[in-house]
C-alpha positions as CSV (number, residue, x, y, z in Angstrom):
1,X,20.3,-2.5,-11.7
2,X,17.7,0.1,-10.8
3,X,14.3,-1.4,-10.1
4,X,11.0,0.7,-8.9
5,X,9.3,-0.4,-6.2
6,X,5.9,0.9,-6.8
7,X,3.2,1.8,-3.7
8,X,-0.6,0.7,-3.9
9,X,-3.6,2.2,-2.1
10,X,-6.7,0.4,-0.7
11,X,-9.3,1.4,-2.5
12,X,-11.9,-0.5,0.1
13,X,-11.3,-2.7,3.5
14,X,-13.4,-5.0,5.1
15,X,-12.3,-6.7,8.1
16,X,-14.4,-10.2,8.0
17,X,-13.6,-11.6,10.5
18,X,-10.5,-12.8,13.2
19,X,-9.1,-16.1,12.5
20,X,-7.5,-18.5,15.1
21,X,-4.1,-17.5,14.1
22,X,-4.6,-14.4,15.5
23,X,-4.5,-12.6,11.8
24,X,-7.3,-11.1,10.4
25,X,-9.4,-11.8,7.5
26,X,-9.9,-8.8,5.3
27,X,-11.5,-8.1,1.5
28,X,-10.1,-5.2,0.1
29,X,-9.5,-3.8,-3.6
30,X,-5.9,-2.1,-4.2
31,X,-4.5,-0.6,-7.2
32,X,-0.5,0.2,-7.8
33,X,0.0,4.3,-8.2
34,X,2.7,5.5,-9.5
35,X,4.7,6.9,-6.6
36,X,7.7,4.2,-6.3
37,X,11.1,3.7,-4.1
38,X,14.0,3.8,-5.7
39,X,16.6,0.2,-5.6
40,X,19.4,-0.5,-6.7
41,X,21.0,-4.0,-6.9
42,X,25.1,-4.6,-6.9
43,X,26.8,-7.9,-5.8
44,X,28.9,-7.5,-2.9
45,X,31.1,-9.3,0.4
46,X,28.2,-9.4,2.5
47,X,24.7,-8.4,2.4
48,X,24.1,-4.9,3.1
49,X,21.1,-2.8,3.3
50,X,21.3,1.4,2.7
51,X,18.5,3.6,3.1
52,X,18.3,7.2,1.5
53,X,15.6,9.9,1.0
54,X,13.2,11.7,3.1
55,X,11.9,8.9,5.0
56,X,15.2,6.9,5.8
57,X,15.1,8.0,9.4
58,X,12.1,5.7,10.3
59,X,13.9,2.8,9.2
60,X,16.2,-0.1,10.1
61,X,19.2,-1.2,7.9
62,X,19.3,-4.4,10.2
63,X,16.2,-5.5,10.0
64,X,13.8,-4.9,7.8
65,X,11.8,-6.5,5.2
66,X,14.9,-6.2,2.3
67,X,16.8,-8.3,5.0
68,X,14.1,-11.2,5.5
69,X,13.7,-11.6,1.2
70,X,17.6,-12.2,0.6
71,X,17.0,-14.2,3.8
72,X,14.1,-16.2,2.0
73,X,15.9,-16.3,-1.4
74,X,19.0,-17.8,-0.1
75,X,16.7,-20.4,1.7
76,X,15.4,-21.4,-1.6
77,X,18.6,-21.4,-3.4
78,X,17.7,-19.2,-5.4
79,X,20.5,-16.6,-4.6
80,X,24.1,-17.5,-3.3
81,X,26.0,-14.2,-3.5
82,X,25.8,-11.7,-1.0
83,X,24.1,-7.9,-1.9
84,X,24.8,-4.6,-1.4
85,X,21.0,-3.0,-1.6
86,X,20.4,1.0,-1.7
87,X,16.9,2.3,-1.1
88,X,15.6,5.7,-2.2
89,X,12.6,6.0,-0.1
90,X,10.3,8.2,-1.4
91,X,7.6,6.2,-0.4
92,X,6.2,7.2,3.4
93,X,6.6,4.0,5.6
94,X,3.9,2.7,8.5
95,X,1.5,4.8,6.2
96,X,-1.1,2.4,4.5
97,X,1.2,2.2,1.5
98,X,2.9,-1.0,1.7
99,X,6.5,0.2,0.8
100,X,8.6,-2.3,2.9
101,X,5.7,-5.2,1.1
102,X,6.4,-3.4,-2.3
103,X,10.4,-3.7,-1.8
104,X,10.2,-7.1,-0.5
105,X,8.0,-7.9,-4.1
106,X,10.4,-5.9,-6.1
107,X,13.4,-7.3,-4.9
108,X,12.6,-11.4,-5.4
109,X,10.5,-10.6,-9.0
110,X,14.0,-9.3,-9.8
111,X,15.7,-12.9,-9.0
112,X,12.9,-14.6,-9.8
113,X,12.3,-13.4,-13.0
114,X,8.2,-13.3,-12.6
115,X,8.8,-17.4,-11.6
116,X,7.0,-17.3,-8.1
117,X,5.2,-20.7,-7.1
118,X,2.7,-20.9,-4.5
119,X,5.2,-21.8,-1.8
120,X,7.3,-19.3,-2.5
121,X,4.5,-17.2,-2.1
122,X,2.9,-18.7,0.8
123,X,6.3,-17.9,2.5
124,X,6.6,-14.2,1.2
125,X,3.2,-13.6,2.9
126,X,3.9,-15.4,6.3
127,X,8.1,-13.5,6.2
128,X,6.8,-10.1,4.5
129,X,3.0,-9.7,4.6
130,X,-0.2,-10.6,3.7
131,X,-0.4,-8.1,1.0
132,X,2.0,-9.3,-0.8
133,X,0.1,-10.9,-3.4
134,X,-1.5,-7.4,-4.1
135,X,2.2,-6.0,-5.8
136,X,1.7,-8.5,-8.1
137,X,-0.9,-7.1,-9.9
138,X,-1.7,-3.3,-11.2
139,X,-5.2,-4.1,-9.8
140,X,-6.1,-6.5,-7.6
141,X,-8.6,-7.8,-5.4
142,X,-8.7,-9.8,-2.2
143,X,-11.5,-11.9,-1.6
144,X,-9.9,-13.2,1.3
145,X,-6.1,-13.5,3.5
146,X,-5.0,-16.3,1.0
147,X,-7.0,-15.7,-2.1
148,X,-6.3,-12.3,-4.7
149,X,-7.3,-12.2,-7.7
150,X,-5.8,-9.8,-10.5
151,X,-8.8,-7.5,-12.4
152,X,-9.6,-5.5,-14.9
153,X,-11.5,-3.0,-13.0
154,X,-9.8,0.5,-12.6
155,X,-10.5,4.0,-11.1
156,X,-7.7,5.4,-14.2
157,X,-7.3,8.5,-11.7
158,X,-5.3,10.9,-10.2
159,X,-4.4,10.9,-6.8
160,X,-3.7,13.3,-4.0
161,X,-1.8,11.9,-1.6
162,X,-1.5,13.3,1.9
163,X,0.9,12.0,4.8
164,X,-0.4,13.9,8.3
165,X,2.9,12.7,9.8
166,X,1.5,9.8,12.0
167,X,3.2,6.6,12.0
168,X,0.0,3.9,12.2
169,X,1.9,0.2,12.9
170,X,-0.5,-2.2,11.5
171,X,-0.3,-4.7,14.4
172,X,-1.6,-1.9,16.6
173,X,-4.8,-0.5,14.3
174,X,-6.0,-4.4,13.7
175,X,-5.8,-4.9,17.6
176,X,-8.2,-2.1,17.9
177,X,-10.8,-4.0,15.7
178,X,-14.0,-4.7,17.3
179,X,-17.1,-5.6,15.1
180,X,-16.7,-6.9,11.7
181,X,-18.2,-6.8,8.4
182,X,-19.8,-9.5,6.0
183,X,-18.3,-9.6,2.7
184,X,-19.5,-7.4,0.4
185,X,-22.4,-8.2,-2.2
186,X,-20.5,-6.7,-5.5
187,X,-18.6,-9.2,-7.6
188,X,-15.7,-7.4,-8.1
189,X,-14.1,-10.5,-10.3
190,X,-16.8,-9.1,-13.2
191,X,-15.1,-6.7,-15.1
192,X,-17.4,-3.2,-14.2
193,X,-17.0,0.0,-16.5
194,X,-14.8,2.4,-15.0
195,X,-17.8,5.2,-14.2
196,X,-19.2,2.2,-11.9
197,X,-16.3,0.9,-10.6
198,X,-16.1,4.2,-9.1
199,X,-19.4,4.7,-8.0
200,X,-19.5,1.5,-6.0
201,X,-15.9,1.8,-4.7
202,X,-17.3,5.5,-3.3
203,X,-20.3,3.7,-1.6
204,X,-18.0,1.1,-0.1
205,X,-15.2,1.8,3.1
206,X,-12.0,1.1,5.0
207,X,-13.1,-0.5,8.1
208,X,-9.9,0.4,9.6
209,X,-10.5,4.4,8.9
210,X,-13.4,4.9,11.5
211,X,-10.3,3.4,14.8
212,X,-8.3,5.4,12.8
213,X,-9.9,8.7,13.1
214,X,-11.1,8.0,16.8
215,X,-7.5,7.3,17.9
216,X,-6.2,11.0,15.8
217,X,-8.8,13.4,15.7
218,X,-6.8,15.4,12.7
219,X,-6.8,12.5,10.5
220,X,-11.0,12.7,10.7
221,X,-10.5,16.5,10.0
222,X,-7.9,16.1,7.1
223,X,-10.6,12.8,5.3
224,X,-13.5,16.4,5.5
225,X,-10.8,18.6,4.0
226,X,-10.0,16.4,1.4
227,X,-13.5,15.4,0.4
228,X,-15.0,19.3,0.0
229,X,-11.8,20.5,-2.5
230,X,-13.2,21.0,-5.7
231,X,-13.1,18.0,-8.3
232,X,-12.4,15.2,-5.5
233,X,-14.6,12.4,-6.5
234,X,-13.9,10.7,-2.6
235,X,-11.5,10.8,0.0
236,X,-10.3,7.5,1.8
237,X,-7.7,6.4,4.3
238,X,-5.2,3.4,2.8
239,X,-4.6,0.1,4.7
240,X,-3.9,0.9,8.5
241,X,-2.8,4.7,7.9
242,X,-1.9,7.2,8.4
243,X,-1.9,8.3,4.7
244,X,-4.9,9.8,3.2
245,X,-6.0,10.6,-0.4
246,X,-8.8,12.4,-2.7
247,X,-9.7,10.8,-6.0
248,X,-9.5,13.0,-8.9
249,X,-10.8,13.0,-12.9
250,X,-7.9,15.0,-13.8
251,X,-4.0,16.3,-13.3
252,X,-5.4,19.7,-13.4
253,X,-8.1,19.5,-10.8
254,X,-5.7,17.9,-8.4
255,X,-2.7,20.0,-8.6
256,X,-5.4,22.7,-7.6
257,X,-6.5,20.9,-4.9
258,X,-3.0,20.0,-3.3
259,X,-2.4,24.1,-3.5
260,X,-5.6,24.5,-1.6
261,X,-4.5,22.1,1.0
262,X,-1.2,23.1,1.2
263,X,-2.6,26.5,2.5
264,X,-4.2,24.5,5.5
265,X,-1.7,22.2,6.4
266,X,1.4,23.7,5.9
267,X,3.8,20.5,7.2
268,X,2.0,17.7,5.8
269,X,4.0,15.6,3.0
270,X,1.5,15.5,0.0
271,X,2.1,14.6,-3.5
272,X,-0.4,13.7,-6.5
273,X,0.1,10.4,-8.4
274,X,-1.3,8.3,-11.0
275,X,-2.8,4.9,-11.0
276,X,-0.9,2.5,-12.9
């Protein structure tokens, strides 16, 4: 069985506030794009986890967020057999994408059959990740840590992707968080024509960008670069980082762009997706 385990950017961030648990409460608006890993599924003698493609090396086959959902599914009796799982990961990891959270997803909607209950959920989130929830959805939006809501609203855009070869560790970019926001005023829950979805989503931010750029001065450089090619609607950071991306109304304009910027930055990973 070949599954795809698609990636999602944030399309906005705001860090409300800290909560006791030490976790942070953020609202943020995501959308699923179309670049995906690649698993495949067959029963075997004991559990095994194999990682391919370009950004395998960053990885670890004994633990890893594959390992903790066959954990979790086993705990629920939901599987019994043991799995021998291969990975083809195209998607960067400790980039903003949420790969290991989208493989995790992927992985028990594949046992599950789309049958996830809130408990189930509740320990996804606490084993994977709090984003969880937003691989659920093509669009979603997160009003809170425990409450996402799926949406009509969409950018329909293409994407440039751009991976500066950082690795940003989320723990590590939320312990740099010092003021907060208030949530924001926009009722994102109303379904909002696609001009201005846009419009607002440019206006708003990812409070997690501005530690971002402090701590890597090139990553403040490459958001500029991104934002003056011709056609990009806005640039933006995803989640904690590293990866960045431009916004664009058509395939055309952003294949032109990524040429532009391959000029510049020769060794950077860049690709141009779709949103789903």
């Amino acid at each position: 069985m070949r599954l795809k385990s698609f990636s999602k950017i944030n399309l906005t961030l705001r860090v409300l506030k800290k909560l006791k648990s030490g976790l942070h409460n953020i609202e943020t608006n995501s959308t699923l794009i179309d670049l995906y890993d690649e698993i495949n599924i067959k029963k075997n003698k004991k559990d095994m986890v194999i990682f391919s493609g370009k950004f395998k090396n960053k990885l670890n086959s004994k633990k890893n967020s594959v390992i903790d959902t066959l954990y979790l599914l086993r705990k629920f009796k939901i599987i019994n057999n043991f799995y021998k799982i291969t990975i083809k990961k195209n998607i960067p990891v400790y980039a903003g994408l949420g790969g290991g959270t989208s493989n995790s997803l992927s992985i028990a909607r594949y046992f599950l059959k789309d049958n996830f209950d809130e408990k189930l959920l509740n320990s996804f989130e606490k084993k994977i990740g709090s984003d969880f929830r937003l691989f659920l959805n093509n669009n979603s939006f997160q009003k809170n840590l425990r409450k996402v809501f799926k949406i009509k609203n969409s950018i329909r855009s293409y994407v440039l992707l751009v991976y500066p070869n950082i690795n940003c560790k989320t723990k590590n970019i939320y312990k740099k968080v010092r003021n907060f926001s208030p949530k924001s005023s926009v009722n994102y829950l109303k379904r909002i024509n696609r001009k201005k979805y846009i419009e607002i989503i440019k206006k708003d931010r990812n409070d997690l960008q501005h530690i971002v750029e402090k701590k890597y001065l090139k990553i403040s450089s490459l958001l500029k670069f991104i934002g003056k090619l011709e056609g990009c609607i806005f640039s933006r950071m995803t989640g904690s980082g590293s990866v960045c991306y431009g916004v664009f109304n058509s395939k055309q304009t952003a294949k032109f762009a990524m040429a532009n910027l391959k000029r510049k930055y020769l060794k950077y990973w860049c690709v141009i997706t779709k949103t789903i």
